[in-house]
N, C-alpha and C positions, 0 to 999 in steps of 0.2 A: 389522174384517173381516180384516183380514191380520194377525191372532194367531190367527185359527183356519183361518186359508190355512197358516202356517208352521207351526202345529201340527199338520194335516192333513199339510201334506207329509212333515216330521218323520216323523210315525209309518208314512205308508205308508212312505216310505226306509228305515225303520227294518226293515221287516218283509221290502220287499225285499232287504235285503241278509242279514237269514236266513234266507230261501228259497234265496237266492242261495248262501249257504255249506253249505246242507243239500245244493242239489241237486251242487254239486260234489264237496263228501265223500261223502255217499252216494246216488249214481246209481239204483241200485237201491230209493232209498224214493220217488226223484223216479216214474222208472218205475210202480213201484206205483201210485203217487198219481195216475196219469192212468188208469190203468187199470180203479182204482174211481171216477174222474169221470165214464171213458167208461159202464159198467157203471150209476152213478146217472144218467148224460143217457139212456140206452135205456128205462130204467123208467119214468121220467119222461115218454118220448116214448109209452111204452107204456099209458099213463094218460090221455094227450093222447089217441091216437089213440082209444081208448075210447070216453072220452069223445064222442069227434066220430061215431063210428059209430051212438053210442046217438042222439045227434042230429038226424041224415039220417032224413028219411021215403021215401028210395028204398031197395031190397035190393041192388044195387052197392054204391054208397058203403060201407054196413055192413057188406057180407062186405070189403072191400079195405079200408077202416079196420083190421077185426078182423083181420086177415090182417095187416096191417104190426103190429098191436099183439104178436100172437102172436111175430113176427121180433124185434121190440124187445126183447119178454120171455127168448125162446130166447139173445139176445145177450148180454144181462145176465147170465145164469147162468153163457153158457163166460165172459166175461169174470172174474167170482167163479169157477168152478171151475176155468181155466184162465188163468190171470192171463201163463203164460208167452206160451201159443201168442198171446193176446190183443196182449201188447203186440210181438211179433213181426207178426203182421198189421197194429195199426196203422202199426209203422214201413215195413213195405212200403208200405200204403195215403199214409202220407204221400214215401216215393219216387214212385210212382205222380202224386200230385200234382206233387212235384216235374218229371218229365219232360215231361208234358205241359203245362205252363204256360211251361216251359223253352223246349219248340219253340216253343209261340206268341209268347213272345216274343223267338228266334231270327229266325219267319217276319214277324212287324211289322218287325222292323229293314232288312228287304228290301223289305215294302211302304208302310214311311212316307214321309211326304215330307220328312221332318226333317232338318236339318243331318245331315253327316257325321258327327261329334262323340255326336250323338243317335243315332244308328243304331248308332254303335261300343258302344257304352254298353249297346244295348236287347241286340245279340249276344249280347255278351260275359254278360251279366247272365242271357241265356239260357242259354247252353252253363256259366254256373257250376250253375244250377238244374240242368241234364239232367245235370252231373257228379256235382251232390249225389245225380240219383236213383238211378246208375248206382253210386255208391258204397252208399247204404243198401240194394240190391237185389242188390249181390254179398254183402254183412254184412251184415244185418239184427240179429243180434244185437249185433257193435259196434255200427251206428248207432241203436242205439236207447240205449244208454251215452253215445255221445256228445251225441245230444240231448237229455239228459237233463243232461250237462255244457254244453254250449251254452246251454241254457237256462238254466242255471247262471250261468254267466259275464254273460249277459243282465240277467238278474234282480241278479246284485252290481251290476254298470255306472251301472243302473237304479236303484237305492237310492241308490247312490253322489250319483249327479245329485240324487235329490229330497231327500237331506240339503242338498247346496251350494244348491241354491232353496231350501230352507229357512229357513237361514242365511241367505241375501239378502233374503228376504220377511221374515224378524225384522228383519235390522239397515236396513230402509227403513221397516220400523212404526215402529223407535226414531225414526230420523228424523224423521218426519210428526208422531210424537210432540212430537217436541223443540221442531219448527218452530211444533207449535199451541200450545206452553206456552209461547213465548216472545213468542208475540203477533204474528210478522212475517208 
């Protein structure tokens, strides 16, 4: 079992840390490549929702299905016809999440009961979030490069790690190995 745990991790390590180098040198294919993700999840929701309107034996449900399939569908196209404004929107959309998650978990650190320590911690961890959104909302086109590099750096770290488990997970099979062929 743990020759194909270490081979498993192996090869995912492996693939992370050329995702990892791809998305650092080039930003702009990382970009891309979320763009036609986002553009395949709408299609795909778009097919869902379909689906589910043909389903419903009430005429609600199937006009508001067909209606969100319809959006899904419309999104998918500007995301393929406009790949820019797209991935400019998601990076706002993800400031946007950034800030509000930010406050909330600014406002918890006021209404916890938690050690000082723990409340320092929930702040600060909020005002970096509401930093990040405030920076990806003044540039959206830097920050949509940088997390594209972020993501980058993530993904190398990430590889990095699941080689060295890798390497641990083999030289503990040798081990186990050793210990069963030696009879102790």
């Amino acid at each position: 079992m743990l020759r194909s745990l270490s081979a498993s991790l192996l090869w995912r390590g492996l693939l992370a840390v050329a995702i990892g180098i791809i998305a650092i040198l080039w930003p702009g294919v990382t970009i891309a490549a979320v763009v036609v993700i986002f553009a395949v999840a709408v299609f795909v929701d778009a097919v869902h929702q379909g689906s589910r309107a043909f389903s419903s034996e009430k005429a609600g449900p199937v006009a508001g299905h067909l209606l969100l399939a319809l959006l899904d569908i419309a999104a998918g196209v500007v995301a393929i016809a406009w790949p820019g404004i797209t991935a400019l929107a998601l990076t706002i959309w993800i400031g946007a999440w950034a800030v509000v998650t930010g406050i909330g978990e600014f406002a918890m650190a006021f209404a916890s009961h938690e050690a000082a320590g723990q409340r320092a911690l929930l702040g600060f961890g909020g005002l970096l979030s509401v930093a990040l959104g405030v920076a990806l909302f003044a540039r959206p086109d830097l920050g949509a490069v940088s997390l594209a590099e972020v993501f980058g750096l993530f993904s190398l770290a990430f590889g990095i790690w699941g080689l060295v488990v890798a390497v641990s997970a083999h030289h503990t099979d040798s081990l186990i190995e050793g210990t069963l062929r030696s009879g102790a």
